[in-house]
C-alpha positions as CSV (number, residue, x, y, z in Angstrom):
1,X,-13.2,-18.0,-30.2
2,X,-10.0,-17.0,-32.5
3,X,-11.3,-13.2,-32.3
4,X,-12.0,-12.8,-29.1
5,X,-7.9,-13.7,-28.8
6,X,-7.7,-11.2,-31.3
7,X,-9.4,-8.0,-30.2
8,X,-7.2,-6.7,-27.7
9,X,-4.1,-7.3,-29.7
10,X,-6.0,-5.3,-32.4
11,X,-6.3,-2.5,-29.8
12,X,-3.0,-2.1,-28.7
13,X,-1.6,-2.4,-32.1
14,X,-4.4,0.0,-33.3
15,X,-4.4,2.5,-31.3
16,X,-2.2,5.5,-31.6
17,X,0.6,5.9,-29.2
18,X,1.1,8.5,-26.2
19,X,3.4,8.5,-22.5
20,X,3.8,6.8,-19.4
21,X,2.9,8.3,-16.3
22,X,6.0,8.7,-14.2
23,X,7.3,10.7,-11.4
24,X,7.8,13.5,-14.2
25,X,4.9,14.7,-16.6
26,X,6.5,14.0,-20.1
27,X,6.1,17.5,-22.5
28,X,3.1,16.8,-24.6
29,X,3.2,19.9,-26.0
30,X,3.2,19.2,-29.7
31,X,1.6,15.7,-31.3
32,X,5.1,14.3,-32.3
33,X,6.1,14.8,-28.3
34,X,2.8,12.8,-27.1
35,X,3.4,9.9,-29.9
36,X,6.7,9.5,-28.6
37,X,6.0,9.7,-24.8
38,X,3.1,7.2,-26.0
39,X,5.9,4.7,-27.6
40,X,7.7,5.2,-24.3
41,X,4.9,4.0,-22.1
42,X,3.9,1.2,-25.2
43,X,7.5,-0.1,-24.6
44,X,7.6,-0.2,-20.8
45,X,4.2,-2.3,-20.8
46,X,2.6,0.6,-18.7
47,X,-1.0,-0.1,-19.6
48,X,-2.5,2.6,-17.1
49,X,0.6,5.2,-18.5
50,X,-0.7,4.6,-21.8
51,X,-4.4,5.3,-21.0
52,X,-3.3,8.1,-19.2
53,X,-1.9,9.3,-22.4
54,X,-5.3,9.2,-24.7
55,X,-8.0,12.0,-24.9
56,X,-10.9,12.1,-22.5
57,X,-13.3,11.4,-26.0
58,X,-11.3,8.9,-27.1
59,X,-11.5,7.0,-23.7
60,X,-15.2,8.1,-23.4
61,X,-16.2,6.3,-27.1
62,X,-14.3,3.0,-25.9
63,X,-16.1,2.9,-23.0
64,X,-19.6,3.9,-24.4
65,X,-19.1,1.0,-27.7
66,X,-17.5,-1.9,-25.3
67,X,-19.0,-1.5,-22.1
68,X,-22.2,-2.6,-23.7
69,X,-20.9,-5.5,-25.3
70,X,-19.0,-6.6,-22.0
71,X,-22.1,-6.0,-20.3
72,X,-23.7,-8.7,-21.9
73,X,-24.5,-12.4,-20.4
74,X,-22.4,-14.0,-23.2
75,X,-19.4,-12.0,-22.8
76,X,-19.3,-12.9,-19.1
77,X,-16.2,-15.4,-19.4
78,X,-14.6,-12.6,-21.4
79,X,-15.4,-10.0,-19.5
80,X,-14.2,-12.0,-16.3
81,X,-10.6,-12.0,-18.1
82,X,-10.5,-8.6,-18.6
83,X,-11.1,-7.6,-15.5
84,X,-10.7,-10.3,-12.9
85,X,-12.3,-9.3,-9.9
86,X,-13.8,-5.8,-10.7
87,X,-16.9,-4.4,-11.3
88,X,-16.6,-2.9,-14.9
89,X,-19.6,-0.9,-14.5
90,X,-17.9,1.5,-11.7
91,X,-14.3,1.8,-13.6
92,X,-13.3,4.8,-14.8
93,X,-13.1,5.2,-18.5
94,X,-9.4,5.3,-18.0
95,X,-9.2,1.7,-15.9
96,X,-11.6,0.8,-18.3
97,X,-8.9,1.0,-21.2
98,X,-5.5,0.3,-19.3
99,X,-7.3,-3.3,-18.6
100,X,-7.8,-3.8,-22.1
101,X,-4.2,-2.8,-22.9
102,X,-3.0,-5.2,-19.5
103,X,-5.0,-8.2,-21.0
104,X,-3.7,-8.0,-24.8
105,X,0.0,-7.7,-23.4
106,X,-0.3,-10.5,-21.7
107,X,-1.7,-12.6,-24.2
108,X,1.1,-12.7,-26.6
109,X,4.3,-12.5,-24.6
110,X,6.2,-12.4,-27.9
111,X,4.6,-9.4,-28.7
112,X,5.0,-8.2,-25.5
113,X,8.9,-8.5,-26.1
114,X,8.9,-7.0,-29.6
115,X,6.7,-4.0,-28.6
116,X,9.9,-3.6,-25.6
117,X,12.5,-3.4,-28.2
118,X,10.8,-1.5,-30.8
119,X,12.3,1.9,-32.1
120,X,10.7,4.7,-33.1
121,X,11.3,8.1,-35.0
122,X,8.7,10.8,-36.5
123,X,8.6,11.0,-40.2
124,X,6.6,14.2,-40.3
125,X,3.1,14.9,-39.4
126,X,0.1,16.1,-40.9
127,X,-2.9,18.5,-39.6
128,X,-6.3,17.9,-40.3
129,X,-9.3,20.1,-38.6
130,X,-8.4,19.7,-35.0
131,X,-6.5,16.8,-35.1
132,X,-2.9,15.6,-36.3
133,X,-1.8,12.6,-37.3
134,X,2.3,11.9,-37.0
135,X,3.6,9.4,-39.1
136,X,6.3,7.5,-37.6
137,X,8.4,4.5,-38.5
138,X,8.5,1.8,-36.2
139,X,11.3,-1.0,-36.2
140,X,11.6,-4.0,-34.5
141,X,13.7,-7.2,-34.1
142,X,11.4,-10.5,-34.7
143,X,13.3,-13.6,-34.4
144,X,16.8,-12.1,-35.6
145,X,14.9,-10.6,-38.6
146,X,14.7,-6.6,-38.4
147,X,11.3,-5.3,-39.7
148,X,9.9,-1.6,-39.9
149,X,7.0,-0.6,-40.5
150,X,4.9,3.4,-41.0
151,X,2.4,3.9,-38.5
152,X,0.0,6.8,-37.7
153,X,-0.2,8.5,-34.3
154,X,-3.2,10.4,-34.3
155,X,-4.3,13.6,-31.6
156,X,-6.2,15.9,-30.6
157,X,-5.1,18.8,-28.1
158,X,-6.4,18.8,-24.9
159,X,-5.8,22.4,-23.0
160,X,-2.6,22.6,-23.9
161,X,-1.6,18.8,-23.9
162,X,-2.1,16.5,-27.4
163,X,-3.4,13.2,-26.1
164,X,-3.6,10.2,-28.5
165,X,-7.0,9.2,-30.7
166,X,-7.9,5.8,-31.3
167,X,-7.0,4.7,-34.9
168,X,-9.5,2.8,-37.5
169,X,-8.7,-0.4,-36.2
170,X,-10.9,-0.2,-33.4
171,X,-14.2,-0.1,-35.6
172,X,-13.0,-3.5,-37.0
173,X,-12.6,-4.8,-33.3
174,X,-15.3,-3.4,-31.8
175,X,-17.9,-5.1,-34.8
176,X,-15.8,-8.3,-34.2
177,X,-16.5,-8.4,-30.4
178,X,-20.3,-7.1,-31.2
179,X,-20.9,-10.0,-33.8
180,X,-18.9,-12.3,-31.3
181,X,-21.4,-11.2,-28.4
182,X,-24.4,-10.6,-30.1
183,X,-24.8,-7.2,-28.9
């Protein structure tokens, strides 16, 4: 059961960044602003700021590829985890991904800690078709021991906001929880 441990850590750490939902709307008005206002929310453990901060399609394909796999008898005890309480089938596809990001923070509370100290600054960014991906360094303290890191924020515009994608990651955690389910 090692993966199913796994998964959410894979979707927080895979998924491209965007803001936290606070008093104040943070600009999103160009990708570099969203990844950063992503990073923001990423560091303040705001799970439902976070998946405030990701496109409507983006939200729309987690929901479509996990809610049937969490759906299924097996994934009952897993599903239960996720969601304590709540009735997955009548989230929104917004709840449906802050309680994935809620449960993989709390798994690893050392991550959880790292991800709170973590810098960030844009390298540059690069368009492709509709979307853009920024390319940002990330560095963190681990231990005593400074590490950084390149990661890719990916978005796509949404009216006139830029709202985060998720990143290639998710495929690999979504066939992990399918084989893991048998869905």
């Amino acid at each position: 059961m090692g993966i199913l441990r796994l998964a959410p850590a894979l979707l927080v750490l895979g998924i491209v960044p965007v803001p936290a939902a606070h008093a104040q709307q943070p600009d999103l008005s160009t990708p570099e602003k969203a990844a950063m206002a992503y990073m923001g929310a990423m560091r303040a453990g705001d799970a439902m700021g976070m998946a405030r901060l990701m496109h409507p399609e983006a939200l729309a394909l987690l929901r479509s590829t996990l809610g049937t796999v969490l759906l299924t008898k097996d994934a009952a005890p897993f599903r239960d985890q996720l969601f304590p309480g709540r009735d997955v089938a009548a989230l929104s596809d917004t709840e449906f991904f802050a309680g994935f990001l809620r449960f993989a923070m709390t798994q690893d509370p050392d991550l959880a800690q790292i991800m709170r100290t973590a810098r960030m600054s844009v390298v540059g960014s690069v368009p492709e078709a509709e979307t853009v991906h920024v390319l940002m360094r990330l560095t963190m303290t681990i231990e005593g021991i400074t590490a950084s890191k390149l990661e890719v924020f990916s978005a796509k515009r949404d009216g006139s906001r830029w709202l985060g994608l998720l990143s290639g990651d998710f495929e690999i955690m979504t066939a992990a929880l399918q084989r893991a389910f048998g869905a």
